[in-house]
C-alpha positions as CSV (number, residue, x, y, z in Angstrom):
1,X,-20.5,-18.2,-2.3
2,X,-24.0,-17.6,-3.7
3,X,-24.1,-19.5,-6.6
4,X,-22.5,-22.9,-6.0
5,X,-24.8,-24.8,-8.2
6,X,-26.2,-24.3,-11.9
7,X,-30.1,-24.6,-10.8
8,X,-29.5,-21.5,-8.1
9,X,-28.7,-19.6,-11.2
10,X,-31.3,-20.9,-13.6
11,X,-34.1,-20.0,-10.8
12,X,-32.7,-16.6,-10.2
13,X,-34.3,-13.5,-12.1
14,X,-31.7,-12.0,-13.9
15,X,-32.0,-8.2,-12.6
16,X,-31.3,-10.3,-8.9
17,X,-28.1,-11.5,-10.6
18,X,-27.3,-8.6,-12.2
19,X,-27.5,-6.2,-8.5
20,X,-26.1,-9.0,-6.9
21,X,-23.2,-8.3,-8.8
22,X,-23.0,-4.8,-8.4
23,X,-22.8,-5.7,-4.8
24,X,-19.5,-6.8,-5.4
25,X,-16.6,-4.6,-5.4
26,X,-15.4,-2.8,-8.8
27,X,-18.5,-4.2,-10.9
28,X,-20.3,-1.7,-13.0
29,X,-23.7,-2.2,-14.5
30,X,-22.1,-3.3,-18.3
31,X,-20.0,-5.7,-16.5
32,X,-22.4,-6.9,-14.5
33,X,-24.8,-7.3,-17.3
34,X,-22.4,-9.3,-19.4
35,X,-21.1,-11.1,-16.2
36,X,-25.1,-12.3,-15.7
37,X,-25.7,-13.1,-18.9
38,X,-22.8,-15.7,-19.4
39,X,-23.8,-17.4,-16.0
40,X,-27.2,-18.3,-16.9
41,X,-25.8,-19.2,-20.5
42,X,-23.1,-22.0,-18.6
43,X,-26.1,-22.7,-16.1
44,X,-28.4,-23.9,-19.1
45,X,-25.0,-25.6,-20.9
46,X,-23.9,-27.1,-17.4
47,X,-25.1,-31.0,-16.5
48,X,-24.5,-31.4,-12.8
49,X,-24.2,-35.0,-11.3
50,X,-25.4,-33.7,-7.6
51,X,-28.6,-31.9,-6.6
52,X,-28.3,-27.9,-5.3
53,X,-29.0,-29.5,-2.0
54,X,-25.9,-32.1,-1.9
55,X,-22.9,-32.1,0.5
56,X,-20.6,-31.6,-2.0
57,X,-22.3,-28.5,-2.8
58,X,-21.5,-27.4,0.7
59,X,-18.0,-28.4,0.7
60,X,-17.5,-26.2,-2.8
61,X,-19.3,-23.4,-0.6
62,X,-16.5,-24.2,2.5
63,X,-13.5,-24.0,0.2
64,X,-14.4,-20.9,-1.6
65,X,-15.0,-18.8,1.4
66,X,-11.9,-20.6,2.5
67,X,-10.1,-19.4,-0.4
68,X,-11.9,-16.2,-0.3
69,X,-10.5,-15.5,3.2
70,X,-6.9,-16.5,2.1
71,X,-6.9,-13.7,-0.4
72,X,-8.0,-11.2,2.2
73,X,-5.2,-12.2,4.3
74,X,-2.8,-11.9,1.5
75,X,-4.0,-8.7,0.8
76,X,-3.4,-7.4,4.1
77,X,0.3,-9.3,4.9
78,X,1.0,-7.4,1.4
79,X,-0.2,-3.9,2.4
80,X,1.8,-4.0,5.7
81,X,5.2,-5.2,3.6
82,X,4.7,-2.0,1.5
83,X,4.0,-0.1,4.4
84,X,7.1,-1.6,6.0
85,X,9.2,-1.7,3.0
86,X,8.2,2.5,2.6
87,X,9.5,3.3,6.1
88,X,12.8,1.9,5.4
89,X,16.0,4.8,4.4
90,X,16.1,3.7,0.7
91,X,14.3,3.8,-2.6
92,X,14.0,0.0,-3.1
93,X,10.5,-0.6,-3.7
94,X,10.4,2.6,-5.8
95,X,13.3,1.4,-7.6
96,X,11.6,-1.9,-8.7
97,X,8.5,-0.9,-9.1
98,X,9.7,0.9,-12.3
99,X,10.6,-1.7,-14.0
100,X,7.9,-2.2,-16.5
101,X,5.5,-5.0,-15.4
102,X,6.5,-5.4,-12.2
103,X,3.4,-3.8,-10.0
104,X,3.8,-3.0,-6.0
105,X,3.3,-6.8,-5.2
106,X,5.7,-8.1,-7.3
107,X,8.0,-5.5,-6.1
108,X,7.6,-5.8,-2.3
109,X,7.5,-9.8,-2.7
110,X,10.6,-9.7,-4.1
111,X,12.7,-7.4,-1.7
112,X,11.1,-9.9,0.7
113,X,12.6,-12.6,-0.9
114,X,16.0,-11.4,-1.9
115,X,16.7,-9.2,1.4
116,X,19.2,-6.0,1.6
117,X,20.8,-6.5,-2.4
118,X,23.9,-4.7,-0.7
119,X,24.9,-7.6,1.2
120,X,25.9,-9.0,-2.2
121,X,29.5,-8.3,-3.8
122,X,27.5,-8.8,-7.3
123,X,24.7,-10.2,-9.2
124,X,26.5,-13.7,-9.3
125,X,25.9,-13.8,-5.4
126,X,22.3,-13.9,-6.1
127,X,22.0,-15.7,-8.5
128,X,23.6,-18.8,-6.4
129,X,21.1,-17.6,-3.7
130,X,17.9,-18.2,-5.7
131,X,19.4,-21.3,-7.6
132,X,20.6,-20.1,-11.0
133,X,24.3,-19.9,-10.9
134,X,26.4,-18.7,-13.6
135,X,27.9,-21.0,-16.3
136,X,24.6,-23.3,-16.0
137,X,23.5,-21.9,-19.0
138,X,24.4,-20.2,-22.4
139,X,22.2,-17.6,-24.5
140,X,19.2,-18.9,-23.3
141,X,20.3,-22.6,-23.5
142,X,21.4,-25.1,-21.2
143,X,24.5,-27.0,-21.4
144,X,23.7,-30.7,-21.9
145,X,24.9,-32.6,-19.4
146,X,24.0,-29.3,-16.6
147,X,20.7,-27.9,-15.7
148,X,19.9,-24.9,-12.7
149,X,21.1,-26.2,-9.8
150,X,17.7,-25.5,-7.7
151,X,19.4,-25.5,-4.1
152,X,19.0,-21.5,-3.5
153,X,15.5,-20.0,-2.4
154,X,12.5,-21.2,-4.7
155,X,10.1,-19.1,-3.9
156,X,12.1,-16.2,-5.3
157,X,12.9,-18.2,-8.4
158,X,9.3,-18.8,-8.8
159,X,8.8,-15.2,-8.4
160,X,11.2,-13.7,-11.1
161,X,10.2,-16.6,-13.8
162,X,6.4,-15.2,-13.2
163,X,7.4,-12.0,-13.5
164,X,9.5,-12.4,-17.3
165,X,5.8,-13.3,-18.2
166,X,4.5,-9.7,-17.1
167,X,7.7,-8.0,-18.2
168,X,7.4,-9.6,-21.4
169,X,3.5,-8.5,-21.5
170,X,3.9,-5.0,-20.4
171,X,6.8,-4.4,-22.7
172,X,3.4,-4.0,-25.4
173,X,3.2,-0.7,-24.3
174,X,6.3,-0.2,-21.9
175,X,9.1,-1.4,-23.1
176,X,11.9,-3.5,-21.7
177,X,15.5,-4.8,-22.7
178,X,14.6,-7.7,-20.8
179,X,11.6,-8.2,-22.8
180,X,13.5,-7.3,-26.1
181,X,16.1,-10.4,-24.9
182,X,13.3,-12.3,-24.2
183,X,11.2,-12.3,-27.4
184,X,14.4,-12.4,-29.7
185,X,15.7,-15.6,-28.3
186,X,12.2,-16.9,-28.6
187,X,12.0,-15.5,-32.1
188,X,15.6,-16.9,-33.1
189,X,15.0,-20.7,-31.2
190,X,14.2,-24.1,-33.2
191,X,14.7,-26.5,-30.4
192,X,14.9,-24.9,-27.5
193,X,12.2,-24.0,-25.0
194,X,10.8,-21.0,-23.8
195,X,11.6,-22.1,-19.8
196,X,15.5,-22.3,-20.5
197,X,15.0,-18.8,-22.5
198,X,13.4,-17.2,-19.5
199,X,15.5,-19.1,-17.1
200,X,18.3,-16.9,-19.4
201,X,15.7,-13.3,-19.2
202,X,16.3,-14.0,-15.2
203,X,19.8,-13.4,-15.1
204,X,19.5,-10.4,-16.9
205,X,16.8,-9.4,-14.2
206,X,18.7,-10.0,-11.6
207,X,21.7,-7.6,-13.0
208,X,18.7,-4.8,-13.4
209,X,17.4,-5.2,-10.2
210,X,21.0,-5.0,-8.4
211,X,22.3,-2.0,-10.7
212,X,18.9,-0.5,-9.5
213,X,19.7,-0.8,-6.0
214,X,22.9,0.5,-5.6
215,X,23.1,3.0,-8.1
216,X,19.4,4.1,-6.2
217,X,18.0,4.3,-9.4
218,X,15.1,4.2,-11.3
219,X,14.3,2.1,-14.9
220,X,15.4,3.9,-17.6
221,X,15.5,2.2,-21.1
222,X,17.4,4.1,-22.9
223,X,19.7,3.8,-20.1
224,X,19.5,-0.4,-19.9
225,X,19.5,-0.6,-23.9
226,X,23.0,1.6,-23.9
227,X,24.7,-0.5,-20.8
228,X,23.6,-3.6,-22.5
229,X,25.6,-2.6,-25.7
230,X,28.4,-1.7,-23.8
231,X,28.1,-5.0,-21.0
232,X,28.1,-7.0,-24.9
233,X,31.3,-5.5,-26.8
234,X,33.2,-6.2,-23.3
């Protein structure tokens, strides 16, 4: 970490800054301009309570590189579970990834989580096994004496509440029945909040993701939109 501390920038010259951060990977010159510019402005706004020269400047140094090196390694355990996940006889990760907003990561973290979909009878199955089982919850709204019951696997219930956020977003310029459910139950609600409406956009994630897998298909939403009418009258 270069910069730990607002005097570092306010005694650097700016075209240092500036190819300092073109040094970086995927910084262009514009960005790096602007980038360079809004440092020095915070530097100038910024009143620190500790000199450049302080030990707590060195322990915001340890931690980012810390952090820094994290990332790398997260990177890297992610590249060899796509590699991995690639070399298996199926479509899987191809299957999920195209479902609007969820990119590779999501995708491979997910079939990490959740395991071989086959070994489940149906999406109920999985929906115990993350935590969210069915009846717990009604349109988007939880029953008032019952709540999720939060004994399944919480990292992957983590996972697929993050990723009704970046369905939701994509569906801007991809869209999603998921996201349509999602923003018409938020659109529709008074009272209720948006956690027990996505809690709701799960489930119907869940039954995507597992017609996906054994049908060995990809997202099609003309195809979703139709089988949702149909899943609706019955």
């Amino acid at each position: 970490m270069r910069y730990p501390h607002c005097d570092l920038v306010r005694r650097e010259d700016k075209k240092q800054l500036i190819n300092w951060l073109m040094s970086l990977k995927g910084i262009a010159f514009k960005h790096a301009l602007r980038t360079a510019d809004k440092l020095i402005e915070l530097a100038y706004q910024a009143y620190p309570v500790v000199s450049c020269s302080s030990i707590e400047v060195e322990q915001v140094q340890y931690y980012a590189h810390r952090l820094l090196n994290l990332s790398d390694q997260r990177e890297n355990l992610i590249a060899r579970m796509v590699k991995l996940a690639k070399s298996l006889p199926n479509h899987d990760l191809e299957n999920l990834e195209s479902i609007p907003g969820f990119a590779q990561t999501t995708a491979v973290r997910v079939l990490a989580e959740l395991g071989d979909l086959r070994r489940f009878s149906n999406p109920n199955k999985i929906n115990a096994f993350i935590g969210i089982d069915p009846g717990r919850y009604q349109s988007g709204e939880m029953e008032s004496n019952l709540s999720i019951t939060k004994h399944g696997n919480a990292v992957a219930r983590k996972l697929l509440y993050r990723a009704i956020g970046q369905i939701d977003n994509a569906a801007k310029t991809n869209p999603c029945h998921i996201a349509d459910y999602y923003e018409s139950k938020k659109l529709s609600s008074q009272t209720k909040g948006f956690k027990k409406i996505a809690i709701a956009s799960i489930h119907k994630l869940i039954r995507t993701i597992y017609a996906l897998i054994i049908n060995d298909q990809l997202y099609d939403y003309n195809v979703a939109t139709h089988n949702q009418k149909d899943f609706s009258r019955n």
